[in-house]
PQR file with spaces between the fields and no chain letter, atoms N, CA, C, O and H, PARSE charges and radii, in Angstrom:
ATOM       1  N    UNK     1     107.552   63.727   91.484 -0.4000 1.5000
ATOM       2  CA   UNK     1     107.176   65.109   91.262 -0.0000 2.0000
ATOM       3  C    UNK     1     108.130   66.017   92.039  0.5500 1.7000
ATOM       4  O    UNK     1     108.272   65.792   93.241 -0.5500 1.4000
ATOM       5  N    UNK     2     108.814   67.048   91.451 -0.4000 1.5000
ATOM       6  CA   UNK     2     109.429   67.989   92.188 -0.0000 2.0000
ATOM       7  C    UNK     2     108.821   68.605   92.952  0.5500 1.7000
ATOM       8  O    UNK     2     107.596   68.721   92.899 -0.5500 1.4000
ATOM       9  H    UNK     2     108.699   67.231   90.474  0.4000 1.0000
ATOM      10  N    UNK     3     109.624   69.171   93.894 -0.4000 1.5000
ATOM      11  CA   UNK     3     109.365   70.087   95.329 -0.0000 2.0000
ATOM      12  C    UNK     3     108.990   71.537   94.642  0.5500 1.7000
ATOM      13  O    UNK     3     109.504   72.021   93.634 -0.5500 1.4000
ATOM      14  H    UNK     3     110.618   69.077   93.937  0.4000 1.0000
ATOM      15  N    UNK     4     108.273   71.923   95.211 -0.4000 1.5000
ATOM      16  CA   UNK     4     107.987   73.788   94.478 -0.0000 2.0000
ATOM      17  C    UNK     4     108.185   74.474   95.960  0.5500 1.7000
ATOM      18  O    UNK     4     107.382   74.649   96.877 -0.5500 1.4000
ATOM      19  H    UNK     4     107.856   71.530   96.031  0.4000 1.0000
ATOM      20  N    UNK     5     109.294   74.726   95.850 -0.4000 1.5000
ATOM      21  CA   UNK     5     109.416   76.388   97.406 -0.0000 2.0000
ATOM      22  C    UNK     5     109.131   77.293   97.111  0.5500 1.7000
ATOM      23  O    UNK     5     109.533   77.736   96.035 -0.5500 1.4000
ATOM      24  H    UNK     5     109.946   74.584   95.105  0.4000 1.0000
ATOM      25  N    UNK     6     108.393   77.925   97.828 -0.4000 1.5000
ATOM      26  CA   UNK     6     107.541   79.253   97.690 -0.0000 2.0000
ATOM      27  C    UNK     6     108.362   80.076   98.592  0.5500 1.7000
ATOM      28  O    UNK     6     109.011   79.290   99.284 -0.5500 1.4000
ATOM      29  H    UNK     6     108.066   77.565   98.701  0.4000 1.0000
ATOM      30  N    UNK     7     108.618   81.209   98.886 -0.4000 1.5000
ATOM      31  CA   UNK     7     108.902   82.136  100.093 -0.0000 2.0000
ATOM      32  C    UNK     7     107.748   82.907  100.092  0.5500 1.7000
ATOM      33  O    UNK     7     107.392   83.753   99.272 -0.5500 1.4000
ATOM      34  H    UNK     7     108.092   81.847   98.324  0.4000 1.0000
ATOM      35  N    UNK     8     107.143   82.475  101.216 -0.4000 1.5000
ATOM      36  CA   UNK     8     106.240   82.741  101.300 -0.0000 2.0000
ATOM      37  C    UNK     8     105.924   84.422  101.695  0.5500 1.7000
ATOM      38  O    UNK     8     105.073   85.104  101.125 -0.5500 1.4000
ATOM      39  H    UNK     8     107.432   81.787  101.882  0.4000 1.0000
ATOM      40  N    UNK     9     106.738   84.850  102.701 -0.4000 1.5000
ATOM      41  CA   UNK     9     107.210   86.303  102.718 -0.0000 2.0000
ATOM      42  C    UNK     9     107.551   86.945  101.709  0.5500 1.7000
ATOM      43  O    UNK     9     107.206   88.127  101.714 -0.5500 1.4000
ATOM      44  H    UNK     9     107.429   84.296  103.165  0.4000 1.0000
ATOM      45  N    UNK    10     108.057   86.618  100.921 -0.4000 1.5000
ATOM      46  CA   UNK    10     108.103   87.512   99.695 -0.0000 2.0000
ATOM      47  C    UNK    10     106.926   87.430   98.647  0.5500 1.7000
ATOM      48  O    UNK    10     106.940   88.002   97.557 -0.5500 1.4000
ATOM      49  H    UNK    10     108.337   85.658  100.917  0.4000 1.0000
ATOM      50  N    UNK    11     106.202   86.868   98.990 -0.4000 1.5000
ATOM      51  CA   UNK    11     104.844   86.720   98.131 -0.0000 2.0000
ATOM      52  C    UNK    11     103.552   87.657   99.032  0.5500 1.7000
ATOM      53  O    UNK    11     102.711   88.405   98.534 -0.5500 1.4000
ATOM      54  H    UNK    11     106.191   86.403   99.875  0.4000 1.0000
ATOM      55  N    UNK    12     103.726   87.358  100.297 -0.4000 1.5000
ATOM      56  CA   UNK    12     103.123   88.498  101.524 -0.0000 2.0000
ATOM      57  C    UNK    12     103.285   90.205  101.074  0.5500 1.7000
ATOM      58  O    UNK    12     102.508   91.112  100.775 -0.5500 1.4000
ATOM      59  H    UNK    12     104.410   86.751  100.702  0.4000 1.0000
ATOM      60  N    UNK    13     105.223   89.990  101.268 -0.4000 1.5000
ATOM      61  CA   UNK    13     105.407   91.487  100.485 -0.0000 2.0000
ATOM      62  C    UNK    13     105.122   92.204   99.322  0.5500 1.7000
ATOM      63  O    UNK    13     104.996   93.425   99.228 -0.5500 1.4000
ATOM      64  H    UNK    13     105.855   89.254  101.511  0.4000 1.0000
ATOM      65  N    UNK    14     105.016   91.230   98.305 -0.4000 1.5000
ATOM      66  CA   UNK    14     104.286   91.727   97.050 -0.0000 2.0000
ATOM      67  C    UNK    14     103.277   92.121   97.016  0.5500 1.7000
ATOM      68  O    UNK    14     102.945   93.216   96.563 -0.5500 1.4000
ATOM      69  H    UNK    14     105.119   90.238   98.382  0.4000 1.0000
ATOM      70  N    UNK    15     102.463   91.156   97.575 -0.4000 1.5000
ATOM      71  CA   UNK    15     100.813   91.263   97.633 -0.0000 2.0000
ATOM      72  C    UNK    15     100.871   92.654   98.361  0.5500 1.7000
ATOM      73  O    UNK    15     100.391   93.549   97.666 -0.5500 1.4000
ATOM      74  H    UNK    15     102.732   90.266   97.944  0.4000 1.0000
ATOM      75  N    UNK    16     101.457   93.164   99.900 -0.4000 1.5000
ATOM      76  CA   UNK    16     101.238   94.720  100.379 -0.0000 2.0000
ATOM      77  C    UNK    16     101.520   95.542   99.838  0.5500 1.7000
ATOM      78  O    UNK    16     101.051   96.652  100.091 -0.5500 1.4000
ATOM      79  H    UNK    16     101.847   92.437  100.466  0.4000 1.0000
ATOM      80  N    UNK    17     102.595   95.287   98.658 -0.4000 1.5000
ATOM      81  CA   UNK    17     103.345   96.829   97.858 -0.0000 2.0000
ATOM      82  C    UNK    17     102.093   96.736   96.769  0.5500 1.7000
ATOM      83  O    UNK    17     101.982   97.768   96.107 -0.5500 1.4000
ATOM      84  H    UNK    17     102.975   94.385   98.453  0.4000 1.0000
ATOM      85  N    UNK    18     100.946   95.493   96.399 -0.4000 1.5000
ATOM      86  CA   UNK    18     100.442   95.789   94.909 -0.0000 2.0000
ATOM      87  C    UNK    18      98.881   96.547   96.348  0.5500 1.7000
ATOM      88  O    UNK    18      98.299   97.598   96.083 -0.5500 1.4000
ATOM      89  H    UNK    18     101.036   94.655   96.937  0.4000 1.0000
ATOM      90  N    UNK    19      98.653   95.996   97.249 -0.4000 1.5000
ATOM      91  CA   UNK    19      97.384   96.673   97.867 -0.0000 2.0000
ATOM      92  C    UNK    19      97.364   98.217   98.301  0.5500 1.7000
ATOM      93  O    UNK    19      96.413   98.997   98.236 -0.5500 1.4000
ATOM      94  H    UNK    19      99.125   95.142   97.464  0.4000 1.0000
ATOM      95  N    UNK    20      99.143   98.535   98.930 -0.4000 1.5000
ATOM      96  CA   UNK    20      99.549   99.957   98.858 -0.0000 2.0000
ATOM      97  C    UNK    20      99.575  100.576   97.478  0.5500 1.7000
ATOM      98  O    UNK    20      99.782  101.770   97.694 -0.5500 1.4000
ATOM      99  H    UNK    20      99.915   97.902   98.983  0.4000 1.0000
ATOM     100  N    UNK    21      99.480  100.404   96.267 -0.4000 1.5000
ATOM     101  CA   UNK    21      99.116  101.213   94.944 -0.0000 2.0000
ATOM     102  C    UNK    21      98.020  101.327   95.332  0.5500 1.7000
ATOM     103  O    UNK    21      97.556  102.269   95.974 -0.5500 1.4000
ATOM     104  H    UNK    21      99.312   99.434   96.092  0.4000 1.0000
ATOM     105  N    UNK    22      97.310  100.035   94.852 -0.4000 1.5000
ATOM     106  CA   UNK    22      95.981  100.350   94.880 -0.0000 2.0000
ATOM     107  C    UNK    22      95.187  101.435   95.803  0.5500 1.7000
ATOM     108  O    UNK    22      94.236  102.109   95.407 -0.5500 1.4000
ATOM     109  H    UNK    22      97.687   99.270   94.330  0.4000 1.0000
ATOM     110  N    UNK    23      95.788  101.479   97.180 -0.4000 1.5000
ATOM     111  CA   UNK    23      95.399  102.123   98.160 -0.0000 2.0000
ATOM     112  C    UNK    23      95.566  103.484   97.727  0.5500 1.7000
ATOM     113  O    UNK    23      94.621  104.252   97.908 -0.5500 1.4000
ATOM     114  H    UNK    23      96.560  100.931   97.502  0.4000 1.0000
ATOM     115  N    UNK    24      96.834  103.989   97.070 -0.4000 1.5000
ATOM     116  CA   UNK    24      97.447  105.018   96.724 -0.0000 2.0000
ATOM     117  C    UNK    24      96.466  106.146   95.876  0.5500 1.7000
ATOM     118  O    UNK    24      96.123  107.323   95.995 -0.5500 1.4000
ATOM     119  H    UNK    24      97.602  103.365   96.923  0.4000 1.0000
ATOM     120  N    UNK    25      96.243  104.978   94.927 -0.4000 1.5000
ATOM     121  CA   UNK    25      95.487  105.455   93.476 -0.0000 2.0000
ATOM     122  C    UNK    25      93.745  105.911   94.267  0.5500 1.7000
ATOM     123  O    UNK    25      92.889  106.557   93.662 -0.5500 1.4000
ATOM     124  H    UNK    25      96.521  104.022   94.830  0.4000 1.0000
ATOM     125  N    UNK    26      93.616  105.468   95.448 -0.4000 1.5000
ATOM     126  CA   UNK    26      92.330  105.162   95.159 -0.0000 2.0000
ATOM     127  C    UNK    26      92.610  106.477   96.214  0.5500 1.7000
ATOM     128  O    UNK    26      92.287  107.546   95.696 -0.5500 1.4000
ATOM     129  H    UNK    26      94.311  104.944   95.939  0.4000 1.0000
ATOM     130  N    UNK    27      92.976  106.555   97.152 -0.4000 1.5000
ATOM     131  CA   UNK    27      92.880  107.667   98.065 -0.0000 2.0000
ATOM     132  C    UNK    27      93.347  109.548   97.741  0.5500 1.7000
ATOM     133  O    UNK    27      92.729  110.606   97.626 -0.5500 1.4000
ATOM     134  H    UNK    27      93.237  105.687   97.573  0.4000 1.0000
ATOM     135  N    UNK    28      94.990  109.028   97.694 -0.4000 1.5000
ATOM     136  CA   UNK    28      95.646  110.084   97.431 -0.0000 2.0000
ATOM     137  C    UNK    28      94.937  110.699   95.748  0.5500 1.7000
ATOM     138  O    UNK    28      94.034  111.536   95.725 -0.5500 1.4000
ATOM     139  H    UNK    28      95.493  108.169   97.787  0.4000 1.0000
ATOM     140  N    UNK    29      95.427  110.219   94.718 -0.4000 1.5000
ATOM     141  CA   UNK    29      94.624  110.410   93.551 -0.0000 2.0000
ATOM     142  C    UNK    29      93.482  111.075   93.402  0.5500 1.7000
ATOM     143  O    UNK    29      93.374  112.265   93.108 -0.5500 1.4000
ATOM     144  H    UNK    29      96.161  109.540   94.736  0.4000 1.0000
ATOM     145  N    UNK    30      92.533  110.225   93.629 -0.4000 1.5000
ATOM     146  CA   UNK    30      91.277  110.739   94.051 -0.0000 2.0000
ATOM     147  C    UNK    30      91.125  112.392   94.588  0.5500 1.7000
ATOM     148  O    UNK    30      90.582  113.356   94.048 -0.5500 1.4000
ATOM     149  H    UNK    30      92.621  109.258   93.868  0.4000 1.0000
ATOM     150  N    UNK    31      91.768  112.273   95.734 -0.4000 1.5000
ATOM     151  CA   UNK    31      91.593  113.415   96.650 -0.0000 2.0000
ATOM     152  C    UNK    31      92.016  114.480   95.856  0.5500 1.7000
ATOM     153  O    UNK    31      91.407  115.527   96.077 -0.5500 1.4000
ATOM     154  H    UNK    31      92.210  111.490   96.172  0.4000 1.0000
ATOM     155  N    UNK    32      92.832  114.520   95.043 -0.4000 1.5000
ATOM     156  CA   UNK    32      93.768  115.533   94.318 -0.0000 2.0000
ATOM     157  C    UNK    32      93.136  115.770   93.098  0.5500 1.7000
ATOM     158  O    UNK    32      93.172  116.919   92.657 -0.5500 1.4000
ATOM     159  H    UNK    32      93.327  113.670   94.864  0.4000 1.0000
ATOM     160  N    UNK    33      92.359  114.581   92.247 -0.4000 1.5000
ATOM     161  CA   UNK    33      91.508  114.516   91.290 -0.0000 2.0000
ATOM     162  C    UNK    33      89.836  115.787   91.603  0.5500 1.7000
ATOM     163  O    UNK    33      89.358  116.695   90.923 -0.5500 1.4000
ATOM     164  H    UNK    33      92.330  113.648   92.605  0.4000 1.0000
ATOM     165  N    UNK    34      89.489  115.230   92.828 -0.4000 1.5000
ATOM     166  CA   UNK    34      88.101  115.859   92.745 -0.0000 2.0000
ATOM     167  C    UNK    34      88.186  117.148   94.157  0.5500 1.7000
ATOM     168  O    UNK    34      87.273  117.842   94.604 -0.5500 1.4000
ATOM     169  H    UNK    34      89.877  114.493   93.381  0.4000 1.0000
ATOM     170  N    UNK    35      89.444  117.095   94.508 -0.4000 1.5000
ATOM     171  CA   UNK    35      89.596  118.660   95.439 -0.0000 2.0000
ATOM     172  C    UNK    35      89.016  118.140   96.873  0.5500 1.7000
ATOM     173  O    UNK    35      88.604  119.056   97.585 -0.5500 1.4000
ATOM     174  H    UNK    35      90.186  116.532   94.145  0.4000 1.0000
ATOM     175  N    UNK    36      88.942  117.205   97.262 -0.4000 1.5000
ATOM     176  CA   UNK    36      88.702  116.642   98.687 -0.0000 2.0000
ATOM     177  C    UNK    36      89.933  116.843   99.429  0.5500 1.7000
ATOM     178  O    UNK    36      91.028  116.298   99.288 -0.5500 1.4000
ATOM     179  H    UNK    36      89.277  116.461   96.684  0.4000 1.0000
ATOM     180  N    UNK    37      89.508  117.812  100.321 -0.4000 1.5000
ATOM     181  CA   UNK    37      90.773  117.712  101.800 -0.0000 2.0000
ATOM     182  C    UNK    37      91.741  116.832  101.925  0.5500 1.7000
ATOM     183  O    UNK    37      91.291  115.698  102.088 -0.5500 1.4000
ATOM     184  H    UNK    37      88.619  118.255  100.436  0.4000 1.0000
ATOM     185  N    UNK    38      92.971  116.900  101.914 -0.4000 1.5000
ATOM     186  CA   UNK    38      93.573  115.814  102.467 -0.0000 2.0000
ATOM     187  C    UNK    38      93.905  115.452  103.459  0.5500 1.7000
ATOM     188  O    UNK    38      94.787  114.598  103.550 -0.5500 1.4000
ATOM     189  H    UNK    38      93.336  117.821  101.782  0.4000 1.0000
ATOM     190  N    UNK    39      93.101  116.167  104.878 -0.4000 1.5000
ATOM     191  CA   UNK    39      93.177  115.713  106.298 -0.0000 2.0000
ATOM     192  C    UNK    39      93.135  114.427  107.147  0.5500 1.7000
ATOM     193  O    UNK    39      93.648  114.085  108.213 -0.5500 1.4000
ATOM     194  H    UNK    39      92.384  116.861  104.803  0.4000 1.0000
ATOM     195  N    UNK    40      92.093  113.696  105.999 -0.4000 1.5000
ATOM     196  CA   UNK    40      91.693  112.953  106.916 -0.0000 2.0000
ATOM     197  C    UNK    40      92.343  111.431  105.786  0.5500 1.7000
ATOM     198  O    UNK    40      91.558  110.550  105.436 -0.5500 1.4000
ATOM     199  H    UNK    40      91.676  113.974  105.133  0.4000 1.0000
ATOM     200  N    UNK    41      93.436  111.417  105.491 -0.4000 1.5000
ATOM     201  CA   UNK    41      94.139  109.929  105.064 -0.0000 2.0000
ATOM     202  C    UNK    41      95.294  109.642  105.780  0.5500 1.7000
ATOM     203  O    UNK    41      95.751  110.208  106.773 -0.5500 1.4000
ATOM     204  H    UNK    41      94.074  112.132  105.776  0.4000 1.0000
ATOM     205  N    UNK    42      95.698  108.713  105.163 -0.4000 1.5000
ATOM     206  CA   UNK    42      96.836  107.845  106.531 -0.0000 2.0000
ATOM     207  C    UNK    42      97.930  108.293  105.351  0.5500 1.7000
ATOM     208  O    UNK    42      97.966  107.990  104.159 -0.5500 1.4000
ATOM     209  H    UNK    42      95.327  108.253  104.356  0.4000 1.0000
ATOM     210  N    UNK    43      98.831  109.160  106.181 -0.4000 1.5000
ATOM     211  CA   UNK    43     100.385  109.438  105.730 -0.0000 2.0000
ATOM     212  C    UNK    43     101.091  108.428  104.885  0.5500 1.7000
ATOM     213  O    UNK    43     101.563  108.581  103.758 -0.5500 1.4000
ATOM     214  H    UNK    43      98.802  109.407  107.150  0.4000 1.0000
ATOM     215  N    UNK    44     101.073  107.344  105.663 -0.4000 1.5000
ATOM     216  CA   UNK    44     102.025  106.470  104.598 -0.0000 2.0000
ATOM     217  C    UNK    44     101.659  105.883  102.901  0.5500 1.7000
ATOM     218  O    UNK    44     102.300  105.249  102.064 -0.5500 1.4000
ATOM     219  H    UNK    44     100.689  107.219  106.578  0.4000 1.0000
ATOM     220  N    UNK    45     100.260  106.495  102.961 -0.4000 1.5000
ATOM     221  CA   UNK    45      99.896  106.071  101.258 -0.0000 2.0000
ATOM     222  C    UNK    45     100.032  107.121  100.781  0.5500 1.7000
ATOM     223  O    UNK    45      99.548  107.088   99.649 -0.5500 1.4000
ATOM     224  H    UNK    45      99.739  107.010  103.641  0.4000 1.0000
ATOM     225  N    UNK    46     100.603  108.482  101.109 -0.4000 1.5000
ATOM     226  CA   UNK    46     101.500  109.301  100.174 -0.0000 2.0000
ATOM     227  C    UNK    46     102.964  108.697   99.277  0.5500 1.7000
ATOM     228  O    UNK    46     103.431  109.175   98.243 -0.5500 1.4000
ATOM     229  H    UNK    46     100.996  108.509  102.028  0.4000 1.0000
ATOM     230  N    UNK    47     103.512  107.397  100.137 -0.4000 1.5000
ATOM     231  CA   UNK    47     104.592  107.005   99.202 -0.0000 2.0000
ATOM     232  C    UNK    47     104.343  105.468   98.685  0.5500 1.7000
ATOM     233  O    UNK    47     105.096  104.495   98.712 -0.5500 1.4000
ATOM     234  H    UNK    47     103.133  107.008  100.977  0.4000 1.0000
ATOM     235  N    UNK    48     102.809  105.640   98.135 -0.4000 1.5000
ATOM     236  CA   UNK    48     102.653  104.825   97.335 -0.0000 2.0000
ATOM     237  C    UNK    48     103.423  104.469   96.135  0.5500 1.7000
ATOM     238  O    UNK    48     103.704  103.342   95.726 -0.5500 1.4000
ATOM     239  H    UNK    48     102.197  106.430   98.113  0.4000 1.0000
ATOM     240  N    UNK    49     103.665  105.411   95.729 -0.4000 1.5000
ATOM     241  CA   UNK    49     104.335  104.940   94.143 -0.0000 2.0000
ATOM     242  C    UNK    49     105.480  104.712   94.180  0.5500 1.7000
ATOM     243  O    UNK    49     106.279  104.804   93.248 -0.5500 1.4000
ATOM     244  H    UNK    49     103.437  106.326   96.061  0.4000 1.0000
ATOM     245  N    UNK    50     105.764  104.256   95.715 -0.4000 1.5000
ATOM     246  CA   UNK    50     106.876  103.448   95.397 -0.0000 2.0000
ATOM     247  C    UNK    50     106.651  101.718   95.931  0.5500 1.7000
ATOM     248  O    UNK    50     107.532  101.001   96.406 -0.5500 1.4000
ATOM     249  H    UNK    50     105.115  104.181   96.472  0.4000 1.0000
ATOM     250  N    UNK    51     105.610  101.452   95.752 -0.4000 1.5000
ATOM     251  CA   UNK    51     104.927  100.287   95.992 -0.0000 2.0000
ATOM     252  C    UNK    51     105.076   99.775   94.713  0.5500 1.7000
ATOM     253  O    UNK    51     105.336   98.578   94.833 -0.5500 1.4000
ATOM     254  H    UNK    51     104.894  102.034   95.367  0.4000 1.0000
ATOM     255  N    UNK    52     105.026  100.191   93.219 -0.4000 1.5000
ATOM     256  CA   UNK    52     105.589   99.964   92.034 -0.0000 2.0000
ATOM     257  C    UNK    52     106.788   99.607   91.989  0.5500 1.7000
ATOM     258  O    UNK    52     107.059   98.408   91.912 -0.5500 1.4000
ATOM     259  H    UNK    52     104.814  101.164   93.122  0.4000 1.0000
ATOM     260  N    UNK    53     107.626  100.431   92.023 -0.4000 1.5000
ATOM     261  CA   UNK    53     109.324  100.004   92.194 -0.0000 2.0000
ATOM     262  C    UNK    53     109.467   98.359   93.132  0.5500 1.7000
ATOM     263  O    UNK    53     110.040   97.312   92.828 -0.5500 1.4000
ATOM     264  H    UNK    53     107.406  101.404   92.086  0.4000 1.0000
ATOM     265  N    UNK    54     108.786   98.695   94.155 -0.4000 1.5000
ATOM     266  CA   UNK    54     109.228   97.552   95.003 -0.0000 2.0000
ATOM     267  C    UNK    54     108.696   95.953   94.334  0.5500 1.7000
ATOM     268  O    UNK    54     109.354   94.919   94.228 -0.5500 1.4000
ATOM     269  H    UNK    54     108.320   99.545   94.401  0.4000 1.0000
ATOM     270  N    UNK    55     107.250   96.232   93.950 -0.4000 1.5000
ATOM     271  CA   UNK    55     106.571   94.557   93.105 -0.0000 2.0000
ATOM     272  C    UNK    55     107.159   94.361   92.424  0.5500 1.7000
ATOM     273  O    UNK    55     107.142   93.141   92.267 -0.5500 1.4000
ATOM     274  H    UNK    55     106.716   97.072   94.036  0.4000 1.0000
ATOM     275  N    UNK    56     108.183   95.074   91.391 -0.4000 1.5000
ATOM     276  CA   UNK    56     108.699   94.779   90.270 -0.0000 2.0000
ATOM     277  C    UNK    56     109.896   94.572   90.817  0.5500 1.7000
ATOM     278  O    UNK    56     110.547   93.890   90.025 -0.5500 1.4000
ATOM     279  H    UNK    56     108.197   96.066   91.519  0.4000 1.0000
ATOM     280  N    UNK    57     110.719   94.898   92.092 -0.4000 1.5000
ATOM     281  CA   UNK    57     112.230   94.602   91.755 -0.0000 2.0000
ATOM     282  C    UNK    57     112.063   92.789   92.905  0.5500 1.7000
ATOM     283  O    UNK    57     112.945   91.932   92.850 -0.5500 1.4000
ATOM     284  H    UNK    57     110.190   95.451   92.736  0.4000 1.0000
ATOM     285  N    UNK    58     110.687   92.621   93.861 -0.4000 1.5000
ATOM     286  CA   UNK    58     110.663   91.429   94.278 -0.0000 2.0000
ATOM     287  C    UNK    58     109.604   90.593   92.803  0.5500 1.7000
ATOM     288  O    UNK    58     108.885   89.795   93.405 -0.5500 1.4000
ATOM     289  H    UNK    58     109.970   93.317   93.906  0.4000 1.0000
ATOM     290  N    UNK    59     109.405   90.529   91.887 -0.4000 1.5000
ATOM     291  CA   UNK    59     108.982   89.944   91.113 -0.0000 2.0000
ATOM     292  C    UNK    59     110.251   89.119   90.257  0.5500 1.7000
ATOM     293  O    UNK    59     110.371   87.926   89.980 -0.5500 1.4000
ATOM     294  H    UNK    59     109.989   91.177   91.398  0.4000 1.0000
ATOM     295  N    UNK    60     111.441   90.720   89.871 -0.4000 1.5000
ATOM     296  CA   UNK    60     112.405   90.437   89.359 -0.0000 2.0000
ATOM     297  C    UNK    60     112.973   89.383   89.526  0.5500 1.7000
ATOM     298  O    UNK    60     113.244   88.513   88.699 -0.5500 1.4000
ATOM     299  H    UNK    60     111.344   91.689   90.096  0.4000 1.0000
ATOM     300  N    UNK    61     113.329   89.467   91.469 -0.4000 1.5000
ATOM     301  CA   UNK    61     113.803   88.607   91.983 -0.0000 2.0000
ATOM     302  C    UNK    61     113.199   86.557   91.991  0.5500 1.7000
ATOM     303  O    UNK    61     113.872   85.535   91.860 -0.5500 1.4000
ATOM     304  H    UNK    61     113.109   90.175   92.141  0.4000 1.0000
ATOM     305  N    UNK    62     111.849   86.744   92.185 -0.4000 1.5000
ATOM     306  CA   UNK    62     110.985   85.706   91.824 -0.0000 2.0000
ATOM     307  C    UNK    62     111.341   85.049   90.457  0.5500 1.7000
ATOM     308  O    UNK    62     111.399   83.833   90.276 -0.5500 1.4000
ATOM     309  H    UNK    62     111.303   87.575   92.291  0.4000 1.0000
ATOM     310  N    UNK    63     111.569   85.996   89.530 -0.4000 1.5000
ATOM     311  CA   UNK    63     111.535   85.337   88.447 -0.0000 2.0000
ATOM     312  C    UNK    63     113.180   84.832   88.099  0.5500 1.7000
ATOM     313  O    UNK    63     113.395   84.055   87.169 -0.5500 1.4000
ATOM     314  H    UNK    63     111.523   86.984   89.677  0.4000 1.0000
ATOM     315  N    UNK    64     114.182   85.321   88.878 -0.4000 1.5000
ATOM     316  CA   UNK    64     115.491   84.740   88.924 -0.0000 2.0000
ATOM     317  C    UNK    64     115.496   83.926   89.607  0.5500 1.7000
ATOM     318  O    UNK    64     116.359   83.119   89.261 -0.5500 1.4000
ATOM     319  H    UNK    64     114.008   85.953   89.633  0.4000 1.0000
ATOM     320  N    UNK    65     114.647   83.431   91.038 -0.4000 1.5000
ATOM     321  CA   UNK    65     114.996   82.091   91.332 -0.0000 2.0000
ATOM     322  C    UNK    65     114.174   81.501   90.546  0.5500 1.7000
ATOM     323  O    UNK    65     115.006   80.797   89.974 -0.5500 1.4000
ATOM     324  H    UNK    65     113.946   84.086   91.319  0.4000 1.0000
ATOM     325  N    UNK    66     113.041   81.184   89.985 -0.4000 1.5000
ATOM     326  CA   UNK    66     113.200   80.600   88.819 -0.0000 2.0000
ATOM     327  C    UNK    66     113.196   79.748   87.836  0.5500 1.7000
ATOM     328  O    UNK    66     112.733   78.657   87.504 -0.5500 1.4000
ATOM     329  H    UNK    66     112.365   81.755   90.450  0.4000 1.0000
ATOM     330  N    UNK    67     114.179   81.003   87.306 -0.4000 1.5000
ATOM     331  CA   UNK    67     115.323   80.489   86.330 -0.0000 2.0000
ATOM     332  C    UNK    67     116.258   79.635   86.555  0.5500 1.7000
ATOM     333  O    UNK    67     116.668   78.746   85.808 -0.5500 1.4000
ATOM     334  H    UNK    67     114.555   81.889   87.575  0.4000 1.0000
ATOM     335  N    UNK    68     116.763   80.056   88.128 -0.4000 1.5000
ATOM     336  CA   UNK    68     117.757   78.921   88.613 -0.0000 2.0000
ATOM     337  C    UNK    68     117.201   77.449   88.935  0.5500 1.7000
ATOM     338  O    UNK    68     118.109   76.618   88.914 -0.5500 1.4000
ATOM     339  H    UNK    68     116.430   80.778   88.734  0.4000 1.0000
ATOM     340  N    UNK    69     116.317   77.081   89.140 -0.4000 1.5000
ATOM     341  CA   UNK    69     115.351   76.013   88.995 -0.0000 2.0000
ATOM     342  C    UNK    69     115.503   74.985   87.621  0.5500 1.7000
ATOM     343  O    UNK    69     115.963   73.843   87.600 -0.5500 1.4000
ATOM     344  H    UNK    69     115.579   77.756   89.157  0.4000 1.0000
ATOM     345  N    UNK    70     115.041   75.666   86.667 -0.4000 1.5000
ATOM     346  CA   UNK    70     115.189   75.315   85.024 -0.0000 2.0000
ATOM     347  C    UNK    70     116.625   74.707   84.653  0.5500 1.7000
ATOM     348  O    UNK    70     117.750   75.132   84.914 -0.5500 1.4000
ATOM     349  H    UNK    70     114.667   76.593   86.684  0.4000 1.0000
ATOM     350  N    UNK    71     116.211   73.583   83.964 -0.4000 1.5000
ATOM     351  CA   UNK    71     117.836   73.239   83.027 -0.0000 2.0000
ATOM     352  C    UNK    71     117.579   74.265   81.596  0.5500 1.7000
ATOM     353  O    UNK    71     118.436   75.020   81.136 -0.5500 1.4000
ATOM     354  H    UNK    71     115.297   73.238   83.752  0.4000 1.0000
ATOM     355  N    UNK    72     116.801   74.158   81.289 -0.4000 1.5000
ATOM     356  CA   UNK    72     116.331   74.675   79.784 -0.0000 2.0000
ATOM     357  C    UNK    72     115.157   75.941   79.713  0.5500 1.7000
ATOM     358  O    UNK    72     114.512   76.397   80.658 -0.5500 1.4000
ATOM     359  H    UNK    72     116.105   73.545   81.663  0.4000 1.0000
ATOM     360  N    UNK    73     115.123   76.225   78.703 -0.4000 1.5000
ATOM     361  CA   UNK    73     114.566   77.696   78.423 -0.0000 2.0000
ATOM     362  C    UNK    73     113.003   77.175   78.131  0.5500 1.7000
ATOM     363  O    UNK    73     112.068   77.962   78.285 -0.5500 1.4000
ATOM     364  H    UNK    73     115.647   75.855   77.936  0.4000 1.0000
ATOM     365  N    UNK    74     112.810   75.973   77.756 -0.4000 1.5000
ATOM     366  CA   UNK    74     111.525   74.927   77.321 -0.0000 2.0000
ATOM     367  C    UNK    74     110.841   74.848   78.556  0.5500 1.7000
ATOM     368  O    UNK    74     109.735   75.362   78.723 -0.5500 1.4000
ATOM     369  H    UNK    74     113.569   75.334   77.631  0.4000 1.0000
ATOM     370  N    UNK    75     111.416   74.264   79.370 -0.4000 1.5000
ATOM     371  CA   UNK    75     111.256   74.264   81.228 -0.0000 2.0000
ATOM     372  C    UNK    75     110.511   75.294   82.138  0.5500 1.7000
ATOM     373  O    UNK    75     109.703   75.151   83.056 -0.5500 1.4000
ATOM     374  H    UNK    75     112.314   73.846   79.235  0.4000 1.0000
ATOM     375  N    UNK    76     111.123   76.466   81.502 -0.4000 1.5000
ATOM     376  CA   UNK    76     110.865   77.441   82.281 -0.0000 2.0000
ATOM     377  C    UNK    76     109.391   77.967   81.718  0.5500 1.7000
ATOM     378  O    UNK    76     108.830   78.923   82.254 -0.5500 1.4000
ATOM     379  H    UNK    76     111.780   76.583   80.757  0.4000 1.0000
């Protein structure tokens, strides 16, 4: 049976950029949706939406190693 390597850090980082959306959507959103103050949230889930950009360009990456893994397109 083949070896499966995980990086495991880059699976850590995904998982925080997809919990920072979520965080994003649910706080910032919200607040702006139903007119609630925005005093009292944590600064850094204002640049949630770039928690999008980031899952997708380490997913990208996930899915190029891979590919490099695979002899064939059947494989993969």
């Amino acid at each position: 049976m083949a070896e499966k390597k995980r990086f495991t850090e880059i699976d850590a980082l995904r998982g925080i950029a997809a919990i920072v959306v979520v965080l994003y959507h649910y706080i910032i959103l919200y607040d702006e949706k139903f007119g609630h103050s925005k005093e009292n949230y944590i600064e850094i889930f204002s640049y949630g939406h770039y928690g999008v950009q980031l899952f997708f360009i380490i997913s990208g990456f996930v899915i190029y190693m891979s590919v490099l893994k695979v002899k064939s397109t059947s494989d993969f």
